[in-house]
N, C-alpha and C positions, 0 to 999 in steps of 0.2 A: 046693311052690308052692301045691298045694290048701289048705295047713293056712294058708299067710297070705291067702289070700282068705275063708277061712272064720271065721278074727278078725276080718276088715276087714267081713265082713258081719255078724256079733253087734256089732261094738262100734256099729256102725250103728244096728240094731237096738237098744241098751240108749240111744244117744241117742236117739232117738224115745221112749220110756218115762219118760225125765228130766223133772222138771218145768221150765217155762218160768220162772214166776214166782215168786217168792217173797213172805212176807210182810213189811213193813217192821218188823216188831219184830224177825224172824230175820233179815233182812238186817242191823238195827243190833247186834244180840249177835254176827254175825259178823265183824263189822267191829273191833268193841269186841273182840274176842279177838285180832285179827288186831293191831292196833295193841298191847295189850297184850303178846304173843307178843316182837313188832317190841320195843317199849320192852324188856323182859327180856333179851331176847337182846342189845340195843344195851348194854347197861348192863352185863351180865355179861360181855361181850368188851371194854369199856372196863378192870372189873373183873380181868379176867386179862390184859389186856394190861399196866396198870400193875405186877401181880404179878409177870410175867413180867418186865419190866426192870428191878424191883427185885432179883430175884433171879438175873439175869443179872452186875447191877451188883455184887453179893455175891460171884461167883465171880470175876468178874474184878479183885478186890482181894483174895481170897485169890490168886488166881495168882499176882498181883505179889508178893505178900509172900512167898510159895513161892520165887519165882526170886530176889527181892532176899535171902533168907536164903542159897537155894543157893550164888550170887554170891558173899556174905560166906564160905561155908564152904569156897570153894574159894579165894580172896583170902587168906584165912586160914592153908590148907594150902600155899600158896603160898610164902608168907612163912615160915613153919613147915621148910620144903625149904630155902628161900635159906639162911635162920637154922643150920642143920644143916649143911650142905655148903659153911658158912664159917666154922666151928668145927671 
């Protein structure tokens, strides 16, 4: 218990130390990064988001065509069976 009150008193401490104000050119560079950051990240999860359903969309037409061959290959042996055991 002493060790979380003794956090609670440094970080106390380190606010008071912090400065109040800023200048308005580092305020606007930080803002301009912050908006920047924002736009990239927005862009790049747009980015892999369309990547990710086109390549979703890629497996799930291989799967189809996996099962529609499977399908035919057992339709196939099927026939193949009937054909035999009616000869």
């Amino acid at each position: 218990m002493d060790s979380h009150k003794g956090r609670s008193e440094r970080a106390t401490q380190k606010a008071q130390d912090l400065p109040i104000k800023i200048d308005a050119g580092v305020a606007t560079d930080i803002i301009t990064d912050i908006m920047g950051t924002l736009d990239c990240s927005g862009s790049g999860f747009a980015d892999k988001s369309k990547e990710f359903a086109e390549n979703l969309e890629i497996l799930l037409k291989q799967h189809q065509e996996s099962e529609d061959t499977a399908t035919q290959y057992f339709i196939k042996a099927k026939d193949q069976l009937k054909e035999e055991s009616s000869s």
